[in-house]
C-alpha positions as YAML, in Angstrom:
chain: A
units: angstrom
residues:
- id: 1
  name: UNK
  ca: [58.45, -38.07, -36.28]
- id: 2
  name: UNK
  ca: [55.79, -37.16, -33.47]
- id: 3
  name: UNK
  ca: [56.67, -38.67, -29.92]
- id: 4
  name: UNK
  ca: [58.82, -41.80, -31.98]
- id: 5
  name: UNK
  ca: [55.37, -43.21, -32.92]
- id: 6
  name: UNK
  ca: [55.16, -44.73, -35.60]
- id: 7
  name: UNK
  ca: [52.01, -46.38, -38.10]
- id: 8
  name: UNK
  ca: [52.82, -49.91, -39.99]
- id: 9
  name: UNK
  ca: [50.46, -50.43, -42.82]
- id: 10
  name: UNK
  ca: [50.64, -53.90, -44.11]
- id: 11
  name: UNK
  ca: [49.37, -55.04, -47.65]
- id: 12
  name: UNK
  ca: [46.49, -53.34, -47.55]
- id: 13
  name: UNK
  ca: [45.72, -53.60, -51.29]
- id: 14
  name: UNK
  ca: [43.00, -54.51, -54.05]
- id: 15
  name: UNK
  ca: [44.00, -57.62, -54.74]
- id: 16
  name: UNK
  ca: [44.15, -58.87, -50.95]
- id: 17
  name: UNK
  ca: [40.80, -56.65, -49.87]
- id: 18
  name: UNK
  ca: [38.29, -57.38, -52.57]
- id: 19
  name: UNK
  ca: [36.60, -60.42, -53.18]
- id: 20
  name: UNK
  ca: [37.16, -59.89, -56.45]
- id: 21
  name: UNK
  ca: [40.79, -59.41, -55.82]
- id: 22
  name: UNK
  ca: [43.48, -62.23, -57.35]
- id: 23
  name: UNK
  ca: [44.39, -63.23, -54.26]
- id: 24
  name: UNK
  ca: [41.57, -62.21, -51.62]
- id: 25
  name: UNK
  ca: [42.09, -62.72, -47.91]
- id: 26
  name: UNK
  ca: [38.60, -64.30, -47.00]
- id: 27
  name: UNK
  ca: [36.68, -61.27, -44.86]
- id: 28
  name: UNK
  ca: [38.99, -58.91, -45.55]
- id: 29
  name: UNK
  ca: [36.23, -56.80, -47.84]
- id: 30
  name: UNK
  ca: [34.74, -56.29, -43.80]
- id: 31
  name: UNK
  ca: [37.54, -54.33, -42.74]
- id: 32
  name: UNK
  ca: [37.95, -51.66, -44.89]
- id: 33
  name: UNK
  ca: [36.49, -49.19, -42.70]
- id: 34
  name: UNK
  ca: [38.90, -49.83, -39.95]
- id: 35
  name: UNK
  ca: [42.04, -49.92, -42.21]
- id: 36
  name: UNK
  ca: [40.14, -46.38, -42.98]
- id: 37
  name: UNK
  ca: [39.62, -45.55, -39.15]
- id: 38
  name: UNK
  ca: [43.21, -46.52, -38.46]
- id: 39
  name: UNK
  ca: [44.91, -44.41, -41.36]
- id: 40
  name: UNK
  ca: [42.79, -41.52, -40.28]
- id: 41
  name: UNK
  ca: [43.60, -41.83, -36.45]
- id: 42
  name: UNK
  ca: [47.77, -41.35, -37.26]
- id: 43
  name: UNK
  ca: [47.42, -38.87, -39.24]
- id: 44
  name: UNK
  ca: [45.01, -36.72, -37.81]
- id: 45
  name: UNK
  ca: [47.08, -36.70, -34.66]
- id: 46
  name: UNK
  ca: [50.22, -35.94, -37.03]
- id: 47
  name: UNK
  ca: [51.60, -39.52, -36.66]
- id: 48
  name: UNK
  ca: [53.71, -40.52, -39.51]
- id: 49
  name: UNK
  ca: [53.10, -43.95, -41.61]
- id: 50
  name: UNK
  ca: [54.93, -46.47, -43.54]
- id: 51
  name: UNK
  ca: [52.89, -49.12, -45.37]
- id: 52
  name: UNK
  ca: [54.47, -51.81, -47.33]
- id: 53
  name: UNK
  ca: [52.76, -52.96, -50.49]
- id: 54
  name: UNK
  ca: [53.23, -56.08, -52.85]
- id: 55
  name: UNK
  ca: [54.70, -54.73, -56.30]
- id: 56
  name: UNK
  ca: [55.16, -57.81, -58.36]
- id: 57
  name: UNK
  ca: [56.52, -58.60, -61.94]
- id: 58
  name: UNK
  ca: [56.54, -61.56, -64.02]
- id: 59
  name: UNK
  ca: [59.02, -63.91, -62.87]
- id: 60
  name: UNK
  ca: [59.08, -62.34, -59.44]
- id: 61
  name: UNK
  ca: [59.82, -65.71, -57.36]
- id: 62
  name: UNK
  ca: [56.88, -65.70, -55.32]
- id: 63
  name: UNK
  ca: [54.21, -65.64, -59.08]
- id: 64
  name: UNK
  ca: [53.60, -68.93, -60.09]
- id: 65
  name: UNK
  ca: [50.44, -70.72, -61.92]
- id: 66
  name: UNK
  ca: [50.59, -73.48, -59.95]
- id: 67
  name: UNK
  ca: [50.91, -71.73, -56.73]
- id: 68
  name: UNK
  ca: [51.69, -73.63, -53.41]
- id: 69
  name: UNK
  ca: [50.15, -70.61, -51.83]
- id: 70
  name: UNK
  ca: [52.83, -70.73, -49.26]
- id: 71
  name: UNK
  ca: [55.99, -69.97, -51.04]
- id: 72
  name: UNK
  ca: [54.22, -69.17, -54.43]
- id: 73
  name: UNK
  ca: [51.02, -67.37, -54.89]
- id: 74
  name: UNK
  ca: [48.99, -66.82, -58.34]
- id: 75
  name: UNK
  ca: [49.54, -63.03, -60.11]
- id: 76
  name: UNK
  ca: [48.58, -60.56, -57.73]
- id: 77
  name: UNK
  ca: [49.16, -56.87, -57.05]
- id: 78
  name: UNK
  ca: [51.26, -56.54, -60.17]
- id: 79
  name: UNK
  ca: [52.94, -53.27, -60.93]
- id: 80
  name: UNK
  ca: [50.65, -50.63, -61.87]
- id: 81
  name: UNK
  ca: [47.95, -52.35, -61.97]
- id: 82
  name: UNK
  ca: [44.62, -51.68, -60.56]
- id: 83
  name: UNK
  ca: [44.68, -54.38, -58.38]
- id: 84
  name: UNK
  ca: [48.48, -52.88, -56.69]
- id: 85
  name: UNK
  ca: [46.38, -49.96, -55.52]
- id: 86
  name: UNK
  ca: [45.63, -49.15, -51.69]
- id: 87
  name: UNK
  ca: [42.08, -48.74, -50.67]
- id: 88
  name: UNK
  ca: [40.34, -47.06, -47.58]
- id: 89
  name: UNK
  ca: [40.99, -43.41, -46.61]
- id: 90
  name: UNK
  ca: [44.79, -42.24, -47.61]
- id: 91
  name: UNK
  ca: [44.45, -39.06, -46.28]
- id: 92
  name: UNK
  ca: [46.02, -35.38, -48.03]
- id: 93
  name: UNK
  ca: [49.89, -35.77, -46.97]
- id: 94
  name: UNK
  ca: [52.19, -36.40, -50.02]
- id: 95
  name: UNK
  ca: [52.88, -40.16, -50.24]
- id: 96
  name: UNK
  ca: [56.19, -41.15, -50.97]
- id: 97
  name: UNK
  ca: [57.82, -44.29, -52.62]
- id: 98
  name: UNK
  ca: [60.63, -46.52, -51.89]
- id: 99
  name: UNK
  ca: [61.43, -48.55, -54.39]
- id: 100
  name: UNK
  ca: [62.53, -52.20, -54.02]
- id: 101
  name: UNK
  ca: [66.73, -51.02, -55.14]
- id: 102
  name: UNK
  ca: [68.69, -49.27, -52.33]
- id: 103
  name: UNK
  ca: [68.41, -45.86, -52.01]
- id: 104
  name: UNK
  ca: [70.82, -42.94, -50.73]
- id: 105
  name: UNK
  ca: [68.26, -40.26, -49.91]
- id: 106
  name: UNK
  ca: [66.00, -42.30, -47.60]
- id: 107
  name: UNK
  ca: [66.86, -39.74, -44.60]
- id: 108
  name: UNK
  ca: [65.61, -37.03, -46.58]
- id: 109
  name: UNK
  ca: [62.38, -38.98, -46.96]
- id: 110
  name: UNK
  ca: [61.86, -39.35, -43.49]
- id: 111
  name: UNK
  ca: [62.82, -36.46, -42.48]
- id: 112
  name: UNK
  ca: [59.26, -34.29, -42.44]
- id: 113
  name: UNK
  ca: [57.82, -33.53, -38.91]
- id: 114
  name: UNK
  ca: [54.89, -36.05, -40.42]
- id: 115
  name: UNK
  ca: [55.33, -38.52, -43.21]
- id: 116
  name: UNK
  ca: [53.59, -41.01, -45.49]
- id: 117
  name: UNK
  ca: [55.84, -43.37, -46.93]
- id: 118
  name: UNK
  ca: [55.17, -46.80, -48.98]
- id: 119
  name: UNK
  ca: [57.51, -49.87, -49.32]
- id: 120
  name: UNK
  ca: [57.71, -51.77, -52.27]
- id: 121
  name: UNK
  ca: [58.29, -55.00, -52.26]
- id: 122
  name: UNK
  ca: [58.45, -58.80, -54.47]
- id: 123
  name: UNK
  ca: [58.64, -61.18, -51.46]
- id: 124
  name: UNK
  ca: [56.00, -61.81, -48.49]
- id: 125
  name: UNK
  ca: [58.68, -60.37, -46.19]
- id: 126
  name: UNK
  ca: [59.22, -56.58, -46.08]
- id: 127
  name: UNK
  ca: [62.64, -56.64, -45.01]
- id: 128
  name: UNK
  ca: [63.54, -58.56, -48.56]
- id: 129
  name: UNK
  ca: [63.58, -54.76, -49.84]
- id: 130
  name: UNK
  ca: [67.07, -53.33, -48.81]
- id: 131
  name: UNK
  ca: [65.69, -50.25, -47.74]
- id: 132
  name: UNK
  ca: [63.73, -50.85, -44.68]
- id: 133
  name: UNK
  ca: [65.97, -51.64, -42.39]
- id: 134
  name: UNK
  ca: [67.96, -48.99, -42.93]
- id: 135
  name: UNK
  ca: [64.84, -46.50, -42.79]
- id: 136
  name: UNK
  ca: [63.90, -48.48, -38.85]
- id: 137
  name: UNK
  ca: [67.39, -47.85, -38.17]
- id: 138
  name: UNK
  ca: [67.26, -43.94, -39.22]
- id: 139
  name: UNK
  ca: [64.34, -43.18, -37.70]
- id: 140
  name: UNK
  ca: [64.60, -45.47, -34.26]
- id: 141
  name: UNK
  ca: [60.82, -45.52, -33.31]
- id: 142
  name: UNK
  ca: [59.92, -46.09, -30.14]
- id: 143
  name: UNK
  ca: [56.59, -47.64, -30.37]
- id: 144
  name: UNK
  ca: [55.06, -48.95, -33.29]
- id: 145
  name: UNK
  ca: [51.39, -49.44, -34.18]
- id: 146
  name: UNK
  ca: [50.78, -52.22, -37.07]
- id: 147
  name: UNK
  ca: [47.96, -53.44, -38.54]
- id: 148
  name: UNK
  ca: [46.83, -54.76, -42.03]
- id: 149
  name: UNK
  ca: [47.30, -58.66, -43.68]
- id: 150
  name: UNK
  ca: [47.89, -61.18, -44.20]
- id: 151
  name: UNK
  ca: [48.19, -61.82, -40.29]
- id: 152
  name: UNK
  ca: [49.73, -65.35, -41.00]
- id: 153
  name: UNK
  ca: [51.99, -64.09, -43.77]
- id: 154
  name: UNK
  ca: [53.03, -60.44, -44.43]
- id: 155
  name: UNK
  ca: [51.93, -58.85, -41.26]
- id: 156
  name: UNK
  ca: [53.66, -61.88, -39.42]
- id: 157
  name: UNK
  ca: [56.95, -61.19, -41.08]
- id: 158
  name: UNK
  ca: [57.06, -57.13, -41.16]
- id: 159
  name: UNK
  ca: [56.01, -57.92, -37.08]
- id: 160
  name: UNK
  ca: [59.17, -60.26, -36.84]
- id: 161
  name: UNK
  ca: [61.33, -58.47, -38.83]
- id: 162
  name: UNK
  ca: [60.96, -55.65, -36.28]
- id: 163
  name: UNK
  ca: [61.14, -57.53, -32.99]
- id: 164
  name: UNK
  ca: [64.92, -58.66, -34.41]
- id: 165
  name: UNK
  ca: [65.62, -55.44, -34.67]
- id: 166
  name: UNK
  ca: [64.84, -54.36, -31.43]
- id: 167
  name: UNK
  ca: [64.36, -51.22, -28.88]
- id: 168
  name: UNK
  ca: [60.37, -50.50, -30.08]
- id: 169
  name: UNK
  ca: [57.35, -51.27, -28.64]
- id: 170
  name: UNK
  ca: [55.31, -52.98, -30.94]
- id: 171
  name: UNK
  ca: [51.13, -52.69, -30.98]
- id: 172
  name: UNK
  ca: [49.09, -55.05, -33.17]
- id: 173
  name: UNK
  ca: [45.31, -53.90, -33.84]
- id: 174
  name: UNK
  ca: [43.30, -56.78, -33.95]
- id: 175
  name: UNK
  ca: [40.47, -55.52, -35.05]
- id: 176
  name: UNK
  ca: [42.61, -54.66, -38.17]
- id: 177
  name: UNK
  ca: [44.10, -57.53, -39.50]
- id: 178
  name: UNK
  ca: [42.95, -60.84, -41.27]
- id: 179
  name: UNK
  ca: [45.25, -64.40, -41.80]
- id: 180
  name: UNK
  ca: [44.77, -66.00, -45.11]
- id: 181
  name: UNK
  ca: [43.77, -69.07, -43.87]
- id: 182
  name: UNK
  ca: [47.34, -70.96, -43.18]
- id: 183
  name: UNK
  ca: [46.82, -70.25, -39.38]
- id: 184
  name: UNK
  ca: [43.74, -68.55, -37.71]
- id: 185
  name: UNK
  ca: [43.66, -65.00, -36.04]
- id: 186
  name: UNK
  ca: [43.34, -66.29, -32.91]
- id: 187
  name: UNK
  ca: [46.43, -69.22, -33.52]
- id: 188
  name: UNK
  ca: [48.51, -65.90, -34.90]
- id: 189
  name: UNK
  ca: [47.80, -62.81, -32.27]
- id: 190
  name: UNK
  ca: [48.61, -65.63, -29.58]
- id: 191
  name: UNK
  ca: [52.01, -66.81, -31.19]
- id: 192
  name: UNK
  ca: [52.86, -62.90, -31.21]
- id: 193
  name: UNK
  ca: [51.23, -62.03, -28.10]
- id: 194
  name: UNK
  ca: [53.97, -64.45, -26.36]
- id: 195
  name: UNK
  ca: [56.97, -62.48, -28.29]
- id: 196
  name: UNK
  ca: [56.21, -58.99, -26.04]
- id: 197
  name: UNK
  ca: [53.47, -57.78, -28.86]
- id: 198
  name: UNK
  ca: [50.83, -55.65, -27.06]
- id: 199
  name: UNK
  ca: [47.14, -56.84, -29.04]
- id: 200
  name: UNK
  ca: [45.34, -53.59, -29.06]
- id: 201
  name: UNK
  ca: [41.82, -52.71, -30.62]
- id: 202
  name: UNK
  ca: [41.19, -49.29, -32.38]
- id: 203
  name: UNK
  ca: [39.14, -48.08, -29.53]
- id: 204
  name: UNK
  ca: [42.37, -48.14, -27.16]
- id: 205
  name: UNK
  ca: [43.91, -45.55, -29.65]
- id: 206
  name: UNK
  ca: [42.84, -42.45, -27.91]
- id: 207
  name: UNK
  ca: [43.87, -44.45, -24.63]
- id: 208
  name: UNK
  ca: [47.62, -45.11, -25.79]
- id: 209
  name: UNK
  ca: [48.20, -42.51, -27.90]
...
């Protein structure tokens, strides 16, 4: 992994993106491009990504019809389905799964000079799925670069989830992430701003990195 940087691609899927999507995150059609810009930046400059992705089922705890859409959320990004897919630029390196059951060959996965990885999950927080703390505590970055949504939700919790863990820099591009609505951008990116998060824009890329 180049320099121990490392790219942390949040939710950045149909369903969340689209205003058609099941469960859009209001604006989020707007920032496509940057998701794009952002992707394109790491791995042009051979920086290696993990993005985590909802990958529900029926009777996955967080689907519900009557959604509190705190806990529970109506169907969205269910397996396979169109609205599961990434959008924006995904670039030409193989993109590899992990799947939401432990795994014995994640070291092998993360191996590669430059990788592209994506985390399945069926709960808002990433760390739910066995296998990502153990791939953070394989690889060890030293500064990590996140972006994606929701800011007061997923994002919030990947962002926490690696502050516990500890010995990383963590970046947050603001101009590449959206909240749902529970808190505002501004309420969010301060909260985190307080916890040692640097709050970054694309255009400091080239700076940093």
């Amino acid at each position: 992994m180049k320099k121990g940087i490392l790219f942390w691609d949040v939710d950045t899927q149909y369903d969340f993106m689209r205003p058609e999507g099941r469960l859009y995150v209001p604006g989020a059609e707007g920032m496509i491009d940057n998701v794009s810009k952002a992707r394109r930046f790491a791995m042009d400059k051979g920086y290696s990504m993990l993005a985590s992705m909802d990958w529900h089922q029926d009777g996955n705890p967080e689907i519900s019809n009557v959604p509190d859409f705190q806990d529970t959320f109506p169907p969205h990004c269910m397996a396979g389905k169109p609205g599961s897919e990434r959008i924006g630029y995904l670039g030409n390196l193989q993109i590899d799964i992990v799947s939401n059951e432990q795994m014995n060959d994640l070291a092998k996965l993360v191996g590669k000079e430059q990788f592209h990885i994506t985390i399945r999950k069926e709960q808002l927080d990433v760390f739910t799925n066995p296998n990502t703390a153990a791939l953070i505590g394989i690889l060890k970055p030293e500064s990590v670069v996140v972006f994606g949504i929701a800011l007061d939700l997923c994002l919030r919790m990947a962002v926490e989830g690696l502050l516990k863990m500890g010995g990383m820099k963590l970046y947050l591009l603001r101009d590449v992430v959206k909240t749902l609505g529970i808190k505002s951008d501004k309420e969010v990116i301060a909260e985190l701003k307080t916890k040692g998060v640097e709050i970054i824009t694309l255009a400091d890329l080239n700076k940093i990195f």
